[in-house]
C-alpha positions in Angstrom: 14.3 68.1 45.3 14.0 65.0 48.0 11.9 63.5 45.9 13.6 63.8 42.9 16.5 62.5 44.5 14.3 59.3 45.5 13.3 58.6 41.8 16.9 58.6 40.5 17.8 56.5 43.6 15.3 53.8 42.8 16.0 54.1 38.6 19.5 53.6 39.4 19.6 50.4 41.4 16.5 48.5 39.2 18.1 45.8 37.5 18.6 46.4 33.6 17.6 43.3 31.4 21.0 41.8 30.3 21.5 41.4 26.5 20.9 38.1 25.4 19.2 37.1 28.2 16.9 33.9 27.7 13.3 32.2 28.8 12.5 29.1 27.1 9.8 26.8 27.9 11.4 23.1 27.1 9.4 21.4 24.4 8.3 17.8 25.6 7.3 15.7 22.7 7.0 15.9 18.9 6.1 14.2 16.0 9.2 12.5 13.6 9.3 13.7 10.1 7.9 17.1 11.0 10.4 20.4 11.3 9.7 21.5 15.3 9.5 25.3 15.9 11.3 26.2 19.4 10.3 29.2 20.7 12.2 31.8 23.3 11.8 35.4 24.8 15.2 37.0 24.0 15.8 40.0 26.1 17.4 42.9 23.7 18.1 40.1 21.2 18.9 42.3 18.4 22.0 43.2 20.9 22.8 39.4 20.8 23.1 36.2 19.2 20.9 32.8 20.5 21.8 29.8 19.0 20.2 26.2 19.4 22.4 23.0 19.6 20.3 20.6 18.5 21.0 16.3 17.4 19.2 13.4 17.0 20.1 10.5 19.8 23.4 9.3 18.8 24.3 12.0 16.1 26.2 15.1 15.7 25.7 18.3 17.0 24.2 20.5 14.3 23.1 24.6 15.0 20.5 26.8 14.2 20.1 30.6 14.8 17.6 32.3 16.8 15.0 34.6 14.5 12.5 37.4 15.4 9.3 35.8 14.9 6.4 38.4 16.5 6.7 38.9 20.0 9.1 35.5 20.0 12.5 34.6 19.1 12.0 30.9 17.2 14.8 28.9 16.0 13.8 25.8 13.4 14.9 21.7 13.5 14.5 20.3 10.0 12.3 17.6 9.6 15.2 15.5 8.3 16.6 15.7 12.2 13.2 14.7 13.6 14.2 11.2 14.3 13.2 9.1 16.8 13.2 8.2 19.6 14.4 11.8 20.8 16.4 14.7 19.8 18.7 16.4 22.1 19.2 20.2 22.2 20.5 23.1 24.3 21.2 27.0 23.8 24.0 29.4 24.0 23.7 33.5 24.1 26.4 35.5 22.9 25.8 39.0 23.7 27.7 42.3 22.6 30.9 41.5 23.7 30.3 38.4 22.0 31.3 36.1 24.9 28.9 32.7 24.9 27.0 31.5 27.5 24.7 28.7 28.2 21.4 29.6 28.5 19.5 26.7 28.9 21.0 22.9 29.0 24.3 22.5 28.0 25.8 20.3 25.6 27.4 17.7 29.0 23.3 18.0 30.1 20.9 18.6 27.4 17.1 18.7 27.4 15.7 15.3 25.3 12.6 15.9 23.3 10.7 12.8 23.0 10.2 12.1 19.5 7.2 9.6 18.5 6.8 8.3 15.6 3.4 9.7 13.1 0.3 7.0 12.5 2.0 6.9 8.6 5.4 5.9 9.9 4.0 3.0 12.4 2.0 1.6 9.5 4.9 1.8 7.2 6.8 0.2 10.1 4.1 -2.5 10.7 3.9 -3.0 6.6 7.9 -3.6 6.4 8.4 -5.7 9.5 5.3 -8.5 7.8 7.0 -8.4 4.3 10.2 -9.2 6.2 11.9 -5.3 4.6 11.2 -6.9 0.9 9.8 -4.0 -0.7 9.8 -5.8 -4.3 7.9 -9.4 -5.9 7.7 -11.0 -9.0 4.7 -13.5 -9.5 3.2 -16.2 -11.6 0.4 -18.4 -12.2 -1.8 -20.6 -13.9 -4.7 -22.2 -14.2 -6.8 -24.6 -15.7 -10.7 -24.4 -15.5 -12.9 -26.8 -17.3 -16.9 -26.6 -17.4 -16.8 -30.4 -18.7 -17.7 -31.2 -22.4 -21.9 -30.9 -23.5 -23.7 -32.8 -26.2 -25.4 -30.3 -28.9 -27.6 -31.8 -31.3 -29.2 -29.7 -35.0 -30.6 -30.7 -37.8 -30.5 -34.4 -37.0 -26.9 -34.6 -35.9 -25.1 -34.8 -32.6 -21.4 -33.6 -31.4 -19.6 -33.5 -27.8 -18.3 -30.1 -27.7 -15.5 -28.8 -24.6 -15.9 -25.8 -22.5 -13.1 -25.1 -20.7 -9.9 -22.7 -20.8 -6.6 -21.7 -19.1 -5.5 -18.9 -17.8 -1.9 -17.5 -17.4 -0.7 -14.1 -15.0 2.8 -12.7 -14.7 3.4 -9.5 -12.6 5.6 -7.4 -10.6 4.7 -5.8 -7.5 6.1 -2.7 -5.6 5.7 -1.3 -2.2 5.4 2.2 -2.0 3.8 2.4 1.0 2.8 6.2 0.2 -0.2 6.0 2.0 -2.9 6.2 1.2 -1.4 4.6 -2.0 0.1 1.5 -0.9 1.5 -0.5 -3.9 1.9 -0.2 -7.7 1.7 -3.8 -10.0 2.3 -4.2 -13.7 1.3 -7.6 -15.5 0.6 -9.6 -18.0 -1.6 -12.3 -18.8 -3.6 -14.7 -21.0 -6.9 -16.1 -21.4 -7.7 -18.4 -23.9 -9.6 -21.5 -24.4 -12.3 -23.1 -26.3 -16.5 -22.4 -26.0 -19.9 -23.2 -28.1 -20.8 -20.4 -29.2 -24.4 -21.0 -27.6 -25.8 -19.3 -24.5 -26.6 -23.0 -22.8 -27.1 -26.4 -24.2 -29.4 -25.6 -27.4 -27.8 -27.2 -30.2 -29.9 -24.9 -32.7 -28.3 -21.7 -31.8 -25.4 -22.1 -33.1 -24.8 -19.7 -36.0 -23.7 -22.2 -38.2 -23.3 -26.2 -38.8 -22.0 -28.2 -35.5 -18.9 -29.0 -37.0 -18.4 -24.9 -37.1 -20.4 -23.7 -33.8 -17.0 -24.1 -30.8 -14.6 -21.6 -31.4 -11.1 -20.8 -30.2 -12.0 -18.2 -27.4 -9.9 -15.8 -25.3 -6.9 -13.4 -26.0 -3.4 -14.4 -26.0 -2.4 -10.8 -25.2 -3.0 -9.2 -22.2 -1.7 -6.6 -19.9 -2.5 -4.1 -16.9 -1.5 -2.0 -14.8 -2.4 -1.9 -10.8 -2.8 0.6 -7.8 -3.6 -0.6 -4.0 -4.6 1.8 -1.6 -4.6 1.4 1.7 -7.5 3.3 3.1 -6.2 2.6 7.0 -4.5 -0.5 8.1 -6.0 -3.6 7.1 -8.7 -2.2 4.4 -7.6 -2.1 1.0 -8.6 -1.3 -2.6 -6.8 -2.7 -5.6 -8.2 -0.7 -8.8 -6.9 -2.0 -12.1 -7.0 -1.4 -15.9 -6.5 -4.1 -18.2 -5.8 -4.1 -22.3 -6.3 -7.3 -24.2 -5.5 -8.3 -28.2 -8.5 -10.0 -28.8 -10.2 -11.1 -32.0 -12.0 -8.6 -32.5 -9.1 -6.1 -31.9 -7.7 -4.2 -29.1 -10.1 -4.3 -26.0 -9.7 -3.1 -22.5 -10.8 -4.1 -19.3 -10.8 -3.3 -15.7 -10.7 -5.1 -12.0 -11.2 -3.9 -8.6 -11.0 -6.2 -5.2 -12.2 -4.6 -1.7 -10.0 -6.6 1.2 -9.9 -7.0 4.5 -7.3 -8.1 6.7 -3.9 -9.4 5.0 -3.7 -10.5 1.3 -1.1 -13.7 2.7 -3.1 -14.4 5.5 -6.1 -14.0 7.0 -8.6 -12.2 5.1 -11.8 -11.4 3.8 -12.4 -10.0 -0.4 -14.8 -9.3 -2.8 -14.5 -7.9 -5.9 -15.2 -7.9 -9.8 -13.6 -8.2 -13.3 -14.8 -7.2 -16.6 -12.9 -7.8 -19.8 -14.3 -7.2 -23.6 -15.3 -9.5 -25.7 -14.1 -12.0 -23.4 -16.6 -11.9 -19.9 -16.7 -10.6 -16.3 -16.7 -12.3 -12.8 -17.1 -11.8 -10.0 -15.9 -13.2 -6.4 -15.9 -13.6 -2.5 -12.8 -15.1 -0.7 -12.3 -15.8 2.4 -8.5 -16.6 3.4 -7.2 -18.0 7.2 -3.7 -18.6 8.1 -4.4 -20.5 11.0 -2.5 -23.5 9.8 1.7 -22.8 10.5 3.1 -21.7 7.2 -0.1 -23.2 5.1 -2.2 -20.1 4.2 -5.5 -21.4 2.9 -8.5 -19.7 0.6 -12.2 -20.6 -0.3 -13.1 -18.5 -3.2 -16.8 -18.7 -4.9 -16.9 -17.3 -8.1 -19.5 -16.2 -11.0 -18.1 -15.9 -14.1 -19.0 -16.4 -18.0 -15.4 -17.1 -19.1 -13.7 -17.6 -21.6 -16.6 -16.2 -24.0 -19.1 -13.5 -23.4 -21.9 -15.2 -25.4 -21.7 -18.4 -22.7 -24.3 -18.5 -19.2 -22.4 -17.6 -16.0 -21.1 -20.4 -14.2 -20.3 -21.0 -10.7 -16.7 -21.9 -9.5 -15.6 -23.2 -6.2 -11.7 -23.1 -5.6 -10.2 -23.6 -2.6 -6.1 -22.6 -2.3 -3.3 -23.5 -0.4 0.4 -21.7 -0.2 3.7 -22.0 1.1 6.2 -19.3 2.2 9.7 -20.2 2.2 12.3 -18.6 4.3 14.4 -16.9 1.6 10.8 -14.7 -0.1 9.8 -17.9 -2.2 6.2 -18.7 -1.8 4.5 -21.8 -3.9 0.6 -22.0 -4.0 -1.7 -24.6 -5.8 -5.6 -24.1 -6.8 -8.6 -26.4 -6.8 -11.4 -26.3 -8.4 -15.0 -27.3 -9.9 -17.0 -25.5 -11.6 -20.2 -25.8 -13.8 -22.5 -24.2 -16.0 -25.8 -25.7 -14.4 -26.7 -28.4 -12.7 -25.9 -31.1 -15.2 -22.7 -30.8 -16.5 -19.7 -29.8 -14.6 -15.9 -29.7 -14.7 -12.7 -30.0 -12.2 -9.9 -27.6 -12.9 -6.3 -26.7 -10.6 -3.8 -23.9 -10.8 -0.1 -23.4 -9.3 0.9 -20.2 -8.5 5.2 -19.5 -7.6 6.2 -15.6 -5.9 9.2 -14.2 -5.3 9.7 -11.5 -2.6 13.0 -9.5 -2.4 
């Protein structure tokens, strides 16, 4: 009987586990853009109602009600409220009588989470703060590239024949910055000009007399469509795919450009272009902006433009460009090129951007 008296003695005055009562562990850090679980242990919480106070620095007080989750009690921020630099938060228990209570913070004092920014969101950061917030740019150019004029000589007679041709681009360009896609560009252009339709400098292969063997070469309608990705921060990939209307009907093409370091400034690119019935290329650049406002380019080039039937010539162009304030950027092109040793050519280009 003593001993049973004992038991309900002790029973009696243990504490019993108020409703609603609350043991968080504050949450330190975590990552913007991403909804944050915060967890609890809710003592009796079907008895009770937990809810979180939660803002972003500087914003309005927004709730969120505790749920069973397991073991744990877990209440949800969006990810649209993940905002840094921090989000502030505190709870309240309400428990059968209904009465609230803080139960950890409050809203005078509330716990801060320190909310850092994800790798995506510093590069898109990075990306806006170079193009100055202008997501958007139109751009032209063109170019004129001349292989210098060839004697040919057949059946007895001679004729000076040109090699050359122009070339004109017009495109728009926008940032996405998507990653790993980066940018999207639509253009047009033109490519037309006029070439012997011999390999070199024999006269005799010409299909026909001399008066008949240079022909109008080229396309005068053109037009593609672009994607740059971004592979991590200053390596990117532009992949393209071209359509032209050329004399022998539609044709397509494609290009693709490897780069490192900025396109503006200093950088280093390869890459290729191959378009039907008209020729390929291919090129290394090497860009430096170590000049105030005068970004510069070297570019060596291999290319059998404007006609497909012509040798491969080399091209050395060297570039220079001008950002304005206001998103207007001028550029102008040098160049000489040749087919061999013997005969050559001097060409130049201008080149005008918008950014906005």
């Amino acid at each position: 009987m003593v001993r049973r008296a004992v038991i309900a003695a002790v029973l009696l005055a243990a504490p019993v586990a108020r409703a609603g009562a609350v043991r968080h562990v504050p949450v330190a850090e975590a990552e913007a853009g991403r909804a944050l679980t915060v967890p609890a242990r809710v003592e009796r919480g079907t008895e009770s109602t937990v809810t979180l106070y939660f803002r972003a620095i500087g914003g309005v007080w927004r709730t969120a009600e505790f749920q069973r989750q397991g073991d744990e009690w877990v209440a949800i921020i969006p990810a649209s409220q993940m905002l840094a630099p921090g989000v502030d938060y505190y709870i309240v228990a309400a428990g059968p009588d209904g009465h609230p209570e803080p139960a950890f913070a409050s809203e005078a004092m509330p716990h801060r989470i320190v909310v850092r920014k994800s790798a995506g969101d510093v590069r898109k950061e990075n990306e806006l703060v170079r193009a100055e917030r202008r997501r958007s740019r139109f751009a032209t150019s063109g170019e004129w590239v001349d292989f210098g004029s060839r004697t040919y000589e057949k059946d007895g007679m001679s004729r000076e024949m040109a090699d050359h041709y122009y070339r004109i681009d017009g495109s728009y360009t926008y940032l996405l910055l998507a990653y790993p896609l980066k940018a999207f560009r639509i253009g047009g252009f033109r490519i037309l000009g006029t070439s012997p339709q011999v390999t070199r400098d024999d006269g005799a292969q010409c299909p026909g007399s001399l008066q008949d063997c240079d022909v109008e070469a080229g396309f005068k309608v053109g037009g593609y469509a672009e994607l740059r990705f971004a592979i991590e921060e200053g390596v990117e990939i532009d992949t393209r795919g071209a359509f032209m209307a050329t004399k022998e009907g539609f044709n397509v093409g494609g290009r693709g450009e490897l780069r490192f370091g900025v396109e503006d400034g200093s950088h280093v690119a390869m890459g290729a272009e191959l378009l039907a019935d008209v020729g390929s290329s291919a090129f290394f650049r090497l860009g430096w902006d170590t000049v105030p406002e005068l970004p510069m380019t070297a570019t060596v080039e291999v290319l059998d433009y404007p006609a497909d039937v012509r040798a491969a010539g080399v091209r050395l162009v060297y570039g220079v460009a001008h950002p304005f304030p206001n998103g207007l950027r001028l550029g102008a092109r040098v160049s000489y090129q040749a087919r061999d040793e013997l005969v050559g050519g001097a060409g130049g280009g201008l080149s005008a951007s918008m950014d906005f």
